[in-house]
C-alpha positions, 0 to 999 in steps of 0.5 A: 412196199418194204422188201420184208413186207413184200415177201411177207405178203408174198407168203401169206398166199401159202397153205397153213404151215408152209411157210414153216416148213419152208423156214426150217429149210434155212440152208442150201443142205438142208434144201438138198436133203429135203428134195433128195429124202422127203419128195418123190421124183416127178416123173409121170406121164402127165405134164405138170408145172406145179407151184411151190404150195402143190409141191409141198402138198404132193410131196413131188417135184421135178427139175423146174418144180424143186428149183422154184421150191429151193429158191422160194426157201432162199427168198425166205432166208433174205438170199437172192432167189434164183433159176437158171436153165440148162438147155440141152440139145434135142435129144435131151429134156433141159434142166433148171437149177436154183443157184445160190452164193456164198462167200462170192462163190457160186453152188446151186440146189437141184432136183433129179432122178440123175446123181451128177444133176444133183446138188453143187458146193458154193466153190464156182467162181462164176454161174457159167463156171457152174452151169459147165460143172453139170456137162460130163453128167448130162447125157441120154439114153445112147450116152450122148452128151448133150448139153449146150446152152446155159441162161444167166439167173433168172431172180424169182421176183420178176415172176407172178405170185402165182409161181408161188401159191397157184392150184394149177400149172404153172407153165409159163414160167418154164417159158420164161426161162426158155426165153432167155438169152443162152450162153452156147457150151460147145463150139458146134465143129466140137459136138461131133467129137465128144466122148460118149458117157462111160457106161460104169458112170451111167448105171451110178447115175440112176441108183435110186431113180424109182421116183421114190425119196432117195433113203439115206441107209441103202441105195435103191434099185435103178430102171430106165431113163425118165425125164430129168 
């Protein structure tokens, strides 16, 4: 089949207007700005995996849900549609970004409650080079950082249309991700010797973490951690 009329079949297994919606999402901003100022953090008790359809019905995502959301709009746009996991180390929940391209240089679209796990320029000459960018901004509760392995991009395409469309979690492609081979960050005799996050950086970080749609006229107020 016809890459155009197989993404064009792929779509029709979205809710009325979706597709639409995902349109008007034509640049990687404009995605930022989507995920920052209309979708509610994710952040509840419950698990979840939800498809790009329940996203855009719920109107909330985390990290892995609003990366599948950015890179079903980069399909849609005719750019490579992309995840790539950043796997921390215990202590830590891991972190899935949508990397894109332009002008052969690498930025990427994300989803969190955390500032510095946000958006990143296309000016990273390689996707490790932009994995490493979110090192100094990955940290726990204690201040720890803790990063340390980073995936090669995972195209979308290999996934079940289900990653797409499905009223049910979609959990195995998390286990896809995690099943790929990483790429370690931190030499294991360097882990012991890194800095802890200065504690100015982390109060900065969670401005407007409430699980709210960040507002672009104020800041709103911070709580505690949640997971990324």
């Amino acid at each position: 089949m016809h890459a155009k009329a197989k993404t064009a079949d792929l779509f029709s297994r979205l809710r009325a207007g979706q597709v639409a919606q995902l349109r008007r999402l034509d640049s990687p901003r404009k995605l930022q700005d989507f995920l920052d100022y209309d979708i509610a953090y994710n952040g509840g008790e419950d698990s979840t995996c939800l498809s790009v359809s329940e996203v855009l019905r719920q109107r909330r995502a985390h990290c892995i849900e609003g990366a599948m959301l950015a890179a079903a709009a980069f399909l849609l746009q005719g750019r490579k549609a992309l995840l790539l996991d950043l796997r921390a180390n215990p202590r830590d929940d891991d972190h899935v970004i949508a990397p894109f391209t332009e002008n052969g240089r690498w930025g990427a679209v994300a989803k969190s409650c955390f500032c510095g796990l946000r958006y990143r320029e296309p000016v990273y000459r390689s996707f490790g080079e932009l994995a490493r960018s979110y090192f100094e901004f990955y940290y726990n509760d204690t201040g720890e950082k803790t990063l340390r392995e980073f995936s090669a991009p995972f195209e979308v395409s290999r996934l079940k249309p289900d990653w797409l469309c499905s009223e049910k979690n979609v959990f195995y492609v998390s286990r896809k991700l995690d099943a790929l081979r990483h790429t370690q960050m931190v030499p294991y005799q360097q882990q012991r010797r890194l800095r802890r996050a200065d504690s100015l950086l982390r109060q900065a970080e969670i401005i407007g973490c409430t699980g709210a749609p960040l507002t672009k006229s104020s800041p709103r107020p911070y709580r505690k951690r949640q997971p990324r």
